[in-house]
mmCIF file as gemmi writes it, N, C-alpha and C atoms, coordinates in Angstrom:
data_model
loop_
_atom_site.group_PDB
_atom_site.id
_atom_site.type_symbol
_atom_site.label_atom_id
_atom_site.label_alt_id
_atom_site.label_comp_id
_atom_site.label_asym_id
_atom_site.label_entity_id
_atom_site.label_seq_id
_atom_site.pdbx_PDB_ins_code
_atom_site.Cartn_x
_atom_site.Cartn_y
_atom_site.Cartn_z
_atom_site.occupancy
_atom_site.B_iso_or_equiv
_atom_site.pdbx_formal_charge
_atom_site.auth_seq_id
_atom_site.auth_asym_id
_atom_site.pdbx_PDB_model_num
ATOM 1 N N . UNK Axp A 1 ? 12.686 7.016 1.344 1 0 ? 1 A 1
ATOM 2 C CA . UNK Axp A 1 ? 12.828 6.948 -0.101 1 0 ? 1 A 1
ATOM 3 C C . UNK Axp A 1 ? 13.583 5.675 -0.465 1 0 ? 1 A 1
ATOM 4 N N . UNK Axp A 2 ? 13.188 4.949 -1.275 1 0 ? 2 A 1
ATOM 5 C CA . UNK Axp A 2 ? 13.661 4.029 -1.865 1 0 ? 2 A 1
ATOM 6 C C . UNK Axp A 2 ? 15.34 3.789 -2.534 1 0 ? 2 A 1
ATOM 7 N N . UNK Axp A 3 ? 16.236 3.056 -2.189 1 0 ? 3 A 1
ATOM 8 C CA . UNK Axp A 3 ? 17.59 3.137 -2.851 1 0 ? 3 A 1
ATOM 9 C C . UNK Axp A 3 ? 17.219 1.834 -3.758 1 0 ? 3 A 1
ATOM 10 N N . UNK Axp A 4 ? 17.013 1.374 -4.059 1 0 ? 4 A 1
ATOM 11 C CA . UNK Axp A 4 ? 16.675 0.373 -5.045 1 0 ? 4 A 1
ATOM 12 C C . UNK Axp A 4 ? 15.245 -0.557 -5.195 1 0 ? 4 A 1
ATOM 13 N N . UNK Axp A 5 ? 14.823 -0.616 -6.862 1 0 ? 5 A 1
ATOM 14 C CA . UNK Axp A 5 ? 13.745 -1.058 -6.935 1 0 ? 5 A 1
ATOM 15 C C . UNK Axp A 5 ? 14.182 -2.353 -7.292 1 0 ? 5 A 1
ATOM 16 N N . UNK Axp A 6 ? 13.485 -3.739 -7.729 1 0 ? 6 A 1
ATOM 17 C CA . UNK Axp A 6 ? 13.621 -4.745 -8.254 1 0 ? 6 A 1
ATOM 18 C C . UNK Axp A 6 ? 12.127 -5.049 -9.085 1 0 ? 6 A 1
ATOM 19 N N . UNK Axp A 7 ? 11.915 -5.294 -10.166 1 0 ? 7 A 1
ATOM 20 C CA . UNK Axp A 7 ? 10.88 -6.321 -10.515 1 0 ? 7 A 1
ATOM 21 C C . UNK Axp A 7 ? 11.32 -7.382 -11.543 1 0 ? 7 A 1
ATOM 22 N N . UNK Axp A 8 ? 10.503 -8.674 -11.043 1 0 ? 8 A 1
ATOM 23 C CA . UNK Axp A 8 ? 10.661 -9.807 -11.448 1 0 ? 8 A 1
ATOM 24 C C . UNK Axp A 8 ? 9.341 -10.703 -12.14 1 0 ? 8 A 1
ATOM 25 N N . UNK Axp A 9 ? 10.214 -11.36 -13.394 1 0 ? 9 A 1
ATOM 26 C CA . UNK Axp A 9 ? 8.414 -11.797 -13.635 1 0 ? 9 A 1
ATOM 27 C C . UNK Axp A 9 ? 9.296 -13.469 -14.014 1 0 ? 9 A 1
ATOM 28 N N . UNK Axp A 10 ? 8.471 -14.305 -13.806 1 0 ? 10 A 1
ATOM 29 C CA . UNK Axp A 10 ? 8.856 -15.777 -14.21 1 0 ? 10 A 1
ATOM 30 C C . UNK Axp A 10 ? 8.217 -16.451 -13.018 1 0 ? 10 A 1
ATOM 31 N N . UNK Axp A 11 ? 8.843 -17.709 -13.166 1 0 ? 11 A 1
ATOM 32 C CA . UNK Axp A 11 ? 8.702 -18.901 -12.167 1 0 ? 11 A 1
ATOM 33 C C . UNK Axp A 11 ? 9.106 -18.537 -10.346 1 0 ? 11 A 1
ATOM 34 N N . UNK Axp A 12 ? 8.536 -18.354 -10.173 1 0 ? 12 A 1
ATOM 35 C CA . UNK Axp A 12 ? 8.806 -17.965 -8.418 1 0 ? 12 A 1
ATOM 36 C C . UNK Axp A 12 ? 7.879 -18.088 -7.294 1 0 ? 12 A 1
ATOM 37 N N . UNK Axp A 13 ? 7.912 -19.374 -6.223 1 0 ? 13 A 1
ATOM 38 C CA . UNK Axp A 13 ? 6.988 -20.218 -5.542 1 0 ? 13 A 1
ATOM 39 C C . UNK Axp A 13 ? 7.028 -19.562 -4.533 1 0 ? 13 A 1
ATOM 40 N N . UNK Axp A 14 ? 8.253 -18.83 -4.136 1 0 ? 14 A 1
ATOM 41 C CA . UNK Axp A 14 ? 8.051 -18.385 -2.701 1 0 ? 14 A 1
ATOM 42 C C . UNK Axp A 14 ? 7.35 -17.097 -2.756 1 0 ? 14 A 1
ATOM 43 N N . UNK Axp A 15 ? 7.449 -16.163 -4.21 1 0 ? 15 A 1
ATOM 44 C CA . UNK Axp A 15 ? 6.906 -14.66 -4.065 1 0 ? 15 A 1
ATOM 45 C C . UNK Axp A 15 ? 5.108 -14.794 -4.485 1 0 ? 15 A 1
ATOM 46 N N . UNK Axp A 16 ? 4.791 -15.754 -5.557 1 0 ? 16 A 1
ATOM 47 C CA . UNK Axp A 16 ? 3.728 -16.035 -6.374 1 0 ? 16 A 1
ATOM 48 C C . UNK Axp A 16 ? 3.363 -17.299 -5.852 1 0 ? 16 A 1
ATOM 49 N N . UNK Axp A 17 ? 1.242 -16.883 -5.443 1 0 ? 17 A 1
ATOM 50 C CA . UNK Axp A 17 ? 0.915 -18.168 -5.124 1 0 ? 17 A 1
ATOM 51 C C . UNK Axp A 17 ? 0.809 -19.351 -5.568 1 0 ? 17 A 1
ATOM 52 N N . UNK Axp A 18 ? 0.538 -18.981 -7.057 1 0 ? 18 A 1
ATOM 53 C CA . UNK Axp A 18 ? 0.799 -20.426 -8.076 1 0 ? 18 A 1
ATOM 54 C C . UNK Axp A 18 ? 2.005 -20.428 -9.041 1 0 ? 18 A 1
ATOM 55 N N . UNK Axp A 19 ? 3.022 -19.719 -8.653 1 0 ? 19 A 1
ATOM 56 C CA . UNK Axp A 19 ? 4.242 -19.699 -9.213 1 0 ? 19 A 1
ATOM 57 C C . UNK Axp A 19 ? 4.522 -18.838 -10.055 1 0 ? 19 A 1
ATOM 58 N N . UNK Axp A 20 ? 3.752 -18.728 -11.389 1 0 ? 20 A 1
ATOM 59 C CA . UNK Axp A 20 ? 4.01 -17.671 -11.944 1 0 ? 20 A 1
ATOM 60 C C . UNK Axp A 20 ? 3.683 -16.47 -11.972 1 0 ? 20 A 1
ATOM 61 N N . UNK Axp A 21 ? 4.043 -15.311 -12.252 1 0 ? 21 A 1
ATOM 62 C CA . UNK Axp A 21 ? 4.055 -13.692 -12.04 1 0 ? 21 A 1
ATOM 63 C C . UNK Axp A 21 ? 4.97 -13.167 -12.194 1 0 ? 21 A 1
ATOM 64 N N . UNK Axp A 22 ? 4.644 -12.012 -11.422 1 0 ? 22 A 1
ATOM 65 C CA . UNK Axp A 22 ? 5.339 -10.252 -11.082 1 0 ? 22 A 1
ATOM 66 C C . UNK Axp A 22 ? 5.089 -10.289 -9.558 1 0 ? 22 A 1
ATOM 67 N N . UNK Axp A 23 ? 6.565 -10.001 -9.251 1 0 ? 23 A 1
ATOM 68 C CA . UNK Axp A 23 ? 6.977 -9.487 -8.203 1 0 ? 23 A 1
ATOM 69 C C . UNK Axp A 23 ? 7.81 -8.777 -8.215 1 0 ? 23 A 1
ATOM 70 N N . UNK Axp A 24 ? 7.521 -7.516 -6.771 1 0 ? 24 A 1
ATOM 71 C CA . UNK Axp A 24 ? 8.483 -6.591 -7.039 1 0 ? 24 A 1
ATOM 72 C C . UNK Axp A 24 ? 8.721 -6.087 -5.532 1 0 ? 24 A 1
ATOM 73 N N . UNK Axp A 25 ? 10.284 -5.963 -5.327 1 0 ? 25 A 1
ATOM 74 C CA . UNK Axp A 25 ? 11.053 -5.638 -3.929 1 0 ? 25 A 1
ATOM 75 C C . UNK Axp A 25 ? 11.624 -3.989 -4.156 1 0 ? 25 A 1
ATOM 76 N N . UNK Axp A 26 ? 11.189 -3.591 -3.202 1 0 ? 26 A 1
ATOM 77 C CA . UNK Axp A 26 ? 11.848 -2.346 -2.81 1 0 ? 26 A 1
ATOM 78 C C . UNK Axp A 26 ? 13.097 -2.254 -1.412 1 0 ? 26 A 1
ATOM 79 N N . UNK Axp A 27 ? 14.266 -2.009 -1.77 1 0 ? 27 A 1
ATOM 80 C CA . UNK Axp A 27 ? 15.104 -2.328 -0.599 1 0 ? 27 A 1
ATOM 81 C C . UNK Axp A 27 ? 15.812 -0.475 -0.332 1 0 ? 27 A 1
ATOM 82 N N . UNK Axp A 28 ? 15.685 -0.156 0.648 1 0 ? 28 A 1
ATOM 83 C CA . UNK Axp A 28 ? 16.004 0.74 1.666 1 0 ? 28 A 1
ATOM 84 C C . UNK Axp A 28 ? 17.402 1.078 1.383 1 0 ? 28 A 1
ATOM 85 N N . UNK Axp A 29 ? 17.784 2.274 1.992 1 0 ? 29 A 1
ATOM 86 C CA . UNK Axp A 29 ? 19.464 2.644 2.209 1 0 ? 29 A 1
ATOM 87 C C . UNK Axp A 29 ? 19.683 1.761 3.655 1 0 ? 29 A 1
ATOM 88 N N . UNK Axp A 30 ? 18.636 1.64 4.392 1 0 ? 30 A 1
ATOM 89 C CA . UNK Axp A 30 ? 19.188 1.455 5.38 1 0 ? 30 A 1
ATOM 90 C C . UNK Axp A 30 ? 18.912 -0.277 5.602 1 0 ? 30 A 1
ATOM 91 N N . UNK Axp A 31 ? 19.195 -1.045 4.627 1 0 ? 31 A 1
ATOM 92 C CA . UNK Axp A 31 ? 19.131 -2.212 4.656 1 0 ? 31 A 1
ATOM 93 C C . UNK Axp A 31 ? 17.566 -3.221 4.678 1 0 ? 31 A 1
ATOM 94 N N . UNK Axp A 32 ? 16.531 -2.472 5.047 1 0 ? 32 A 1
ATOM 95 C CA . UNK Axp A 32 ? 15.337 -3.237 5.418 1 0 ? 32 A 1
ATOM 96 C C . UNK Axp A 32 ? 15.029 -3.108 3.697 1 0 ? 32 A 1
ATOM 97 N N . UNK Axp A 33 ? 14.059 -4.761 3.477 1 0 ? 33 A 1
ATOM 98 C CA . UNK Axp A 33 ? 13.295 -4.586 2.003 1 0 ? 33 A 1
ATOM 99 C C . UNK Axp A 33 ? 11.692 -4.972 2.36 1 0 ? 33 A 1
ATOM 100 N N . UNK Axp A 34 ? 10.999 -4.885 1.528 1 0 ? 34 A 1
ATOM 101 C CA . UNK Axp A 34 ? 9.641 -4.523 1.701 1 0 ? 34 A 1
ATOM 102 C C . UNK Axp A 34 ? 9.749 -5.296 -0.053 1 0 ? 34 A 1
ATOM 103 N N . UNK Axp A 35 ? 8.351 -6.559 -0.466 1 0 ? 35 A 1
ATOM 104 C CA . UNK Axp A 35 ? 7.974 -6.89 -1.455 1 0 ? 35 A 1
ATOM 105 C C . UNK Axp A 35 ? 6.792 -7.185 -1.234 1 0 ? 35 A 1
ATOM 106 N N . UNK Axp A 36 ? 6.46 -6.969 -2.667 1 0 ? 36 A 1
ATOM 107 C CA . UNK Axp A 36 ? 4.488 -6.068 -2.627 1 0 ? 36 A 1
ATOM 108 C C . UNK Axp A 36 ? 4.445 -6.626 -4.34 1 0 ? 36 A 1
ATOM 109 N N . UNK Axp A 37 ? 3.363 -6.878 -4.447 1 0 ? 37 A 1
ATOM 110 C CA . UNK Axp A 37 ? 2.828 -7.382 -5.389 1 0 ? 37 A 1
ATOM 111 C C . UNK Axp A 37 ? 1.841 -5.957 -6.189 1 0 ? 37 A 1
ATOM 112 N N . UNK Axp A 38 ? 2.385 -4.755 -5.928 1 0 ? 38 A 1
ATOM 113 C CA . UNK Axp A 38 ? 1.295 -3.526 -6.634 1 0 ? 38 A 1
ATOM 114 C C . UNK Axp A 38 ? 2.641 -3.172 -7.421 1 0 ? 38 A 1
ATOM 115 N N . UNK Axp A 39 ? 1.903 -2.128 -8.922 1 0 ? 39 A 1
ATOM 116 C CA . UNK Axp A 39 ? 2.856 -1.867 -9.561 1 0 ? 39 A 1
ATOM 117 C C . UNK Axp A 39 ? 3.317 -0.633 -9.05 1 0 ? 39 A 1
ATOM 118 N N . UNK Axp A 40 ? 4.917 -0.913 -9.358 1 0 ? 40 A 1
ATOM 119 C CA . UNK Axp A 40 ? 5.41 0.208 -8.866 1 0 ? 40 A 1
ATOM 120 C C . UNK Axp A 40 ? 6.833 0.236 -10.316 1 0 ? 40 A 1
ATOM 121 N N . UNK Axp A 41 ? 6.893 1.781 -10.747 1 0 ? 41 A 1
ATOM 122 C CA . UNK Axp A 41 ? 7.457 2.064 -11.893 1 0 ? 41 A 1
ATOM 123 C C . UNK Axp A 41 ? 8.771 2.893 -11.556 1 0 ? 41 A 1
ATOM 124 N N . UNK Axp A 42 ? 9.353 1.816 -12.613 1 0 ? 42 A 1
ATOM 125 C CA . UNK Axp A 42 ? 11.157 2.399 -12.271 1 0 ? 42 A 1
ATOM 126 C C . UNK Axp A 42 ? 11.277 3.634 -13.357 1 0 ? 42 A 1
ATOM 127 N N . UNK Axp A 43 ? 11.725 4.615 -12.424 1 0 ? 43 A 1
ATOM 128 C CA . UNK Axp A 43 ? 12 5.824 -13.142 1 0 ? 43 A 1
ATOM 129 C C . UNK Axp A 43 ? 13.575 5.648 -13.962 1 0 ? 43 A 1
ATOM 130 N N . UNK Axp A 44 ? 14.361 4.922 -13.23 1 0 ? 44 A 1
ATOM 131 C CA . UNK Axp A 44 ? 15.465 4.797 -14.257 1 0 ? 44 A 1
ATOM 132 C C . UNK Axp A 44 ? 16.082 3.543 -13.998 1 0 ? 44 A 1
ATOM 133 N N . UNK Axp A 45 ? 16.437 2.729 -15.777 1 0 ? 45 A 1
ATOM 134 C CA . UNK Axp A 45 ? 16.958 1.478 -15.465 1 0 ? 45 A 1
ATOM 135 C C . UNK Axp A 45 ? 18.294 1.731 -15.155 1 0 ? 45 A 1
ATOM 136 N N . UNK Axp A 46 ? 18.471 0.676 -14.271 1 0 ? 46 A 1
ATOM 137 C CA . UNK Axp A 46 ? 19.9 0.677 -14.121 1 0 ? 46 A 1
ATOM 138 C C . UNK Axp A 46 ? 20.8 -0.501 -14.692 1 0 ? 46 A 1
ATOM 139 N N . UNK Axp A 47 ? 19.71 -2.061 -14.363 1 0 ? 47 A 1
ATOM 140 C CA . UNK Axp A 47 ? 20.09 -3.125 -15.27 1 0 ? 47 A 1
ATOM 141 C C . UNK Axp A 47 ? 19.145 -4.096 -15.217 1 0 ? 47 A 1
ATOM 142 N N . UNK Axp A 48 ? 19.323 -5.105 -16.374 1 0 ? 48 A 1
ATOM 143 C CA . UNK Axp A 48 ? 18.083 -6.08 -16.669 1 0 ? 48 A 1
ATOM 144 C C . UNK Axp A 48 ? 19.178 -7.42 -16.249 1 0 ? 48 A 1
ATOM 145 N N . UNK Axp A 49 ? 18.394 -8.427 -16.032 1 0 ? 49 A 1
ATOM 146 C CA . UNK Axp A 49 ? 19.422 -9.563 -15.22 1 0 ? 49 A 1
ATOM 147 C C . UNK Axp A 49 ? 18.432 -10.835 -15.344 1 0 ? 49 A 1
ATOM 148 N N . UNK Axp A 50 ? 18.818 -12.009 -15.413 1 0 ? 50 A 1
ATOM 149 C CA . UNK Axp A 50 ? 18.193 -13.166 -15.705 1 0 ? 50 A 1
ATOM 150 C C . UNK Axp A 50 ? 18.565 -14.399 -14.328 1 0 ? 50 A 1
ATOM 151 N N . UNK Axp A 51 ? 17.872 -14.564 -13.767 1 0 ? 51 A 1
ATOM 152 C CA . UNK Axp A 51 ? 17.971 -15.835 -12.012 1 0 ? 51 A 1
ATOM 153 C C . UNK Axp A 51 ? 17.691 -17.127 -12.186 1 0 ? 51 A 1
ATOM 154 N N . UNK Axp A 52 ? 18.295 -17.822 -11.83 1 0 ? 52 A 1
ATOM 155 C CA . UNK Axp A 52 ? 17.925 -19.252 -11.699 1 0 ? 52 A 1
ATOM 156 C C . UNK Axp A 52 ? 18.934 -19.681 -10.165 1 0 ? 52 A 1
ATOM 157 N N . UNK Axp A 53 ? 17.468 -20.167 -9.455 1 0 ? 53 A 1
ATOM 158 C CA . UNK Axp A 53 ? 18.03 -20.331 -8.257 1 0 ? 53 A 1
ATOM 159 C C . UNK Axp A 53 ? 17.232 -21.678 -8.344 1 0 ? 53 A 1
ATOM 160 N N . UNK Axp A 54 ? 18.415 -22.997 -7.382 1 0 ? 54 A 1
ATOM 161 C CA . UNK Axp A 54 ? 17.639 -23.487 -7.527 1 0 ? 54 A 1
ATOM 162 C C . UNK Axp A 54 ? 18.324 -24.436 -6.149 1 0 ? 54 A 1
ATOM 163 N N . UNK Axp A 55 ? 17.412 -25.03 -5.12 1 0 ? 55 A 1
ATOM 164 C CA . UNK Axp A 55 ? 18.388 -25.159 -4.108 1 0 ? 55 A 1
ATOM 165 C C . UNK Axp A 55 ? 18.709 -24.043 -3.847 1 0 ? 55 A 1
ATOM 166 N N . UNK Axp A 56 ? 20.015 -24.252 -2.852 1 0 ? 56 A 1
ATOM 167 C CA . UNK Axp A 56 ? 20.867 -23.193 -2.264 1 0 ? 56 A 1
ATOM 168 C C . UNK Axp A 56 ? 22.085 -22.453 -3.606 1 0 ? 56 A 1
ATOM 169 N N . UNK Axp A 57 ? 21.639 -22.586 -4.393 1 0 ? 57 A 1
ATOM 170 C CA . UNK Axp A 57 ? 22.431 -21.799 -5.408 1 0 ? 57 A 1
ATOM 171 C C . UNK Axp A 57 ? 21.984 -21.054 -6.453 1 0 ? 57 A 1
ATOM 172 N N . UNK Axp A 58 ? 22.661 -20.182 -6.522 1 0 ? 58 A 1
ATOM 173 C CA . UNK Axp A 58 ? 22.118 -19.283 -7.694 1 0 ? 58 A 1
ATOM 174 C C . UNK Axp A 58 ? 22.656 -18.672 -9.374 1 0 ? 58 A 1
ATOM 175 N N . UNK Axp A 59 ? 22.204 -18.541 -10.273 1 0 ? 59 A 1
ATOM 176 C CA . UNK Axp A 59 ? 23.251 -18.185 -11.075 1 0 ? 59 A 1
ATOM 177 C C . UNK Axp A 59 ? 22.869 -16.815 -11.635 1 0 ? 59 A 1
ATOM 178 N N . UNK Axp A 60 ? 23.115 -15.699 -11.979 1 0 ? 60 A 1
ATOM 179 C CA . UNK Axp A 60 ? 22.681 -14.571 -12.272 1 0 ? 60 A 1
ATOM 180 C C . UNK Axp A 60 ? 23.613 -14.196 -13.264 1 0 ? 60 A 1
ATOM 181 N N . UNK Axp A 61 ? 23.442 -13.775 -14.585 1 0 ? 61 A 1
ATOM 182 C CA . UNK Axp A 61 ? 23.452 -12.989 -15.743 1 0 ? 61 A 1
ATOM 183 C C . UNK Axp A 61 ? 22.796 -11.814 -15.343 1 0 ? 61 A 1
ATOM 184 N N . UNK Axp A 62 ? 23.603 -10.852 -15.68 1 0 ? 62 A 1
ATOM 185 C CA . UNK Axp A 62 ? 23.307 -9.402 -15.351 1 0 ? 62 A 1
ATOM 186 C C . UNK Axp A 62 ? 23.798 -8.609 -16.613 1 0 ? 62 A 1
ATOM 187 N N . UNK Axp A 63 ? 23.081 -7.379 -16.412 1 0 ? 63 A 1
ATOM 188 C CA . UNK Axp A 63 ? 23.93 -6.373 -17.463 1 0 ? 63 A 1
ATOM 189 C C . UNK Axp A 63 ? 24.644 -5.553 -16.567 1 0 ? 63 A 1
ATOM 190 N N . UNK Axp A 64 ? 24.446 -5.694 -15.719 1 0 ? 64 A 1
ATOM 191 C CA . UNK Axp A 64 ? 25.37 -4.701 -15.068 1 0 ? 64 A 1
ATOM 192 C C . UNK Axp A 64 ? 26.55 -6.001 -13.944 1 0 ? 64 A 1
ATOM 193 N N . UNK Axp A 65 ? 27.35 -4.935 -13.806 1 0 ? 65 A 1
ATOM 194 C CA . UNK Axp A 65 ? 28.836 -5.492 -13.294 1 0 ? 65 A 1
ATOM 195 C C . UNK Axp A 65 ? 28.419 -6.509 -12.245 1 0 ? 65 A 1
ATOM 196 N N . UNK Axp A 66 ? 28.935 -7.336 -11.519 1 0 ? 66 A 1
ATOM 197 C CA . UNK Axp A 66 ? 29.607 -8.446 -12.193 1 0 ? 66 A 1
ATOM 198 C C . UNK Axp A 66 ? 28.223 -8.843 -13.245 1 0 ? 66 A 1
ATOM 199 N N . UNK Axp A 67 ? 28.805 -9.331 -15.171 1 0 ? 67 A 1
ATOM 200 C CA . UNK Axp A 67 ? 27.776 -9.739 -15.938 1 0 ? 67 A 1
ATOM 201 C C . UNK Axp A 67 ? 27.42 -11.09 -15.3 1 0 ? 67 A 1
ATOM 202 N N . UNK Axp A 68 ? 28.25 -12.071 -14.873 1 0 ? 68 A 1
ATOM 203 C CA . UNK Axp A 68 ? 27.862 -13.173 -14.306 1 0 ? 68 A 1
ATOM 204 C C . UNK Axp A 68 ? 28.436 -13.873 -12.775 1 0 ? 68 A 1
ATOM 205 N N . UNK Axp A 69 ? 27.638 -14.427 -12.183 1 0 ? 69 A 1
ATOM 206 C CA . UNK Axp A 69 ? 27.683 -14.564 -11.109 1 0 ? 69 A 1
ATOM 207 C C . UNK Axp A 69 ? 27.063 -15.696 -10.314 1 0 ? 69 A 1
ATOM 208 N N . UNK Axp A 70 ? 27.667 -16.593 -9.913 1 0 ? 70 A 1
ATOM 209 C CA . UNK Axp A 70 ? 27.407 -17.777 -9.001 1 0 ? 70 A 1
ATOM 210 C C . UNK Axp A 70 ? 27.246 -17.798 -7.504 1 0 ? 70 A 1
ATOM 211 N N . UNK Axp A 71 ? 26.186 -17.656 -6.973 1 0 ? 71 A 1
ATOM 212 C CA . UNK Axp A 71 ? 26.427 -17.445 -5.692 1 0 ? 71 A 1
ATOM 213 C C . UNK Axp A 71 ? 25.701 -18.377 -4.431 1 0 ? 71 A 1
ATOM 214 N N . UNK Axp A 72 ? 25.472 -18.559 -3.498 1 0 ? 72 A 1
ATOM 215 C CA . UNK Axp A 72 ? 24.96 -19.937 -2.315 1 0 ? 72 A 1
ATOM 216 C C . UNK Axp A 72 ? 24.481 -19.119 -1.155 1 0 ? 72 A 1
ATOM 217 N N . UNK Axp A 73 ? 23.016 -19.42 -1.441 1 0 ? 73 A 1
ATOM 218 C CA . UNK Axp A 73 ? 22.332 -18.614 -0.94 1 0 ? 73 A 1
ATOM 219 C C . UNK Axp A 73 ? 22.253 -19.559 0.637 1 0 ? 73 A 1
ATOM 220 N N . UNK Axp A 74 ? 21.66 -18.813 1.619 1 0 ? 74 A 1
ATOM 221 C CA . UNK Axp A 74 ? 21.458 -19.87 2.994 1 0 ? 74 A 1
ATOM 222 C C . UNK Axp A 74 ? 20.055 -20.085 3.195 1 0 ? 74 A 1
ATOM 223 N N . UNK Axp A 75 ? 18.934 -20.535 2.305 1 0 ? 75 A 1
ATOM 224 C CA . UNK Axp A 75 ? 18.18 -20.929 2.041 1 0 ? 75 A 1
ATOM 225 C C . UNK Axp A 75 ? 17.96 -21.465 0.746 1 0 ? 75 A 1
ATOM 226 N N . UNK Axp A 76 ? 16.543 -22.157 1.165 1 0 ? 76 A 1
ATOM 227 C CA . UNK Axp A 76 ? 16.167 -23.345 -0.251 1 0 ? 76 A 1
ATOM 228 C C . UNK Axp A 76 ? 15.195 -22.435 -1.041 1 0 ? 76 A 1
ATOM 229 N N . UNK Axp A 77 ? 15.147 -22.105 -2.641 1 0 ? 77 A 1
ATOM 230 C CA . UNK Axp A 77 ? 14.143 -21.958 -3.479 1 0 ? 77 A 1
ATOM 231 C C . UNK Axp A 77 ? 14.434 -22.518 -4.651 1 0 ? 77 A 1
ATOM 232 N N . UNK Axp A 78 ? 13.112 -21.984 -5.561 1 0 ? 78 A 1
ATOM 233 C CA . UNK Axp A 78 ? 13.07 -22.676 -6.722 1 0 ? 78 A 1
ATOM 234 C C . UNK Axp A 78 ? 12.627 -21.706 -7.483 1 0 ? 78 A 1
ATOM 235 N N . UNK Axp A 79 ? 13.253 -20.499 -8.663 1 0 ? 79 A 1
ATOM 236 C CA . UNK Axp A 79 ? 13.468 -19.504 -9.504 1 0 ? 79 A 1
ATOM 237 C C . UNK Axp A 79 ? 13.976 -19.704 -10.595 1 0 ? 79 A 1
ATOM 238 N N . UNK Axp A 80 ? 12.961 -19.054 -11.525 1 0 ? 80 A 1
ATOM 239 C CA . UNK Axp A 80 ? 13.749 -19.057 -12.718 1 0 ? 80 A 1
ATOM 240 C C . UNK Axp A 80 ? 13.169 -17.246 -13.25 1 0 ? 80 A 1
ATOM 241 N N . UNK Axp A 81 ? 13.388 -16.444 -13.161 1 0 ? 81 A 1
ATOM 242 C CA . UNK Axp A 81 ? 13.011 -15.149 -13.324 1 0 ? 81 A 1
ATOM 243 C C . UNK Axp A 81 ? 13.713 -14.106 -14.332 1 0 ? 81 A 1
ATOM 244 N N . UNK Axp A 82 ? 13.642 -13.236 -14.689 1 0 ? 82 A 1
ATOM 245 C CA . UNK Axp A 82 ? 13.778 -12.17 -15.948 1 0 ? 82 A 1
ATOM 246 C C . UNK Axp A 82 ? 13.428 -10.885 -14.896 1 0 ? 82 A 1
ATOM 247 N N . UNK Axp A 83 ? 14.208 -9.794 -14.71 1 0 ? 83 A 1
ATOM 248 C CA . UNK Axp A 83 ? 13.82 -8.688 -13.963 1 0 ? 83 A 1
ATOM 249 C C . UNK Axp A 83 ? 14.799 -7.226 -14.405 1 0 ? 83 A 1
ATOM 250 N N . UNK Axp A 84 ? 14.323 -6.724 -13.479 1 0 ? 84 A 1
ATOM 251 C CA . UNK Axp A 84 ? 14.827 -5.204 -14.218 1 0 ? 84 A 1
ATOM 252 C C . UNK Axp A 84 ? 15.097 -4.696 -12.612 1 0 ? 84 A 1
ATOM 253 N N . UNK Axp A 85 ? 16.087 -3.624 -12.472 1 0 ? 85 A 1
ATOM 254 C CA . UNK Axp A 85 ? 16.228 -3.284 -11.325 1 0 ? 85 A 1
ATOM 255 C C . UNK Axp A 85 ? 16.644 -1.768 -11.152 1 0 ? 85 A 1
ATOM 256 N N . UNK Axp A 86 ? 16.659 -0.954 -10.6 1 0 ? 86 A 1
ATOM 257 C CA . UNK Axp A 86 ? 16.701 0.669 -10.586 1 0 ? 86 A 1
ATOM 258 C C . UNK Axp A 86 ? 16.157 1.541 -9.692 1 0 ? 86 A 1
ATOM 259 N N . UNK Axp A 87 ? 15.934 2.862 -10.029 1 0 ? 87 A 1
ATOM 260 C CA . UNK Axp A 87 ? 15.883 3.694 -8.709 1 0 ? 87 A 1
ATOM 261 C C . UNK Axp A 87 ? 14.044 4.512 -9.39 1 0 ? 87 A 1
């Protein structure tokens, strides 16, 4: 069973073959994630959050705790995304 859903729609090269779309990650209790491009529907939001990664850094606006957040990822992408995340 799923402990957290993610979907994402915007600018994203590494999930989308020509960049733009919907993508959506399902991540495990037990740490493994799985992302699949079929719809899959969040039964309850938990929070909506806005990404821009660009390089090894990231910046995330969230509604949920921490609201904002800077973080350095150990890989290179290029994101700019709008997503929703929940169970």
């Amino acid at each position: 069973m799923p402990d957290k859903i993610f979907i994402e729609y915007g600018l994203d090269f590494s999930n989308n073959k020509y960049g733009i779309g919907r993508s959506s990650e399902i991540e495990y209790s037990d740490g493994t994630e799985m992302r699949t491009h079929e719809r899959i529907h969040i039964k309850k939001i938990k929070a909506k959050y806005f990404r821009l990664w660009v390089g090894k850094f990231m910046l995330v606006i969230d509604s949920d705790k921490p609201h904002f957040c800077f973080k350095k990822k150990k890989r290179y992408n290029f994101k700019i995304v709008y997503g929703i995340s929940g169970y």
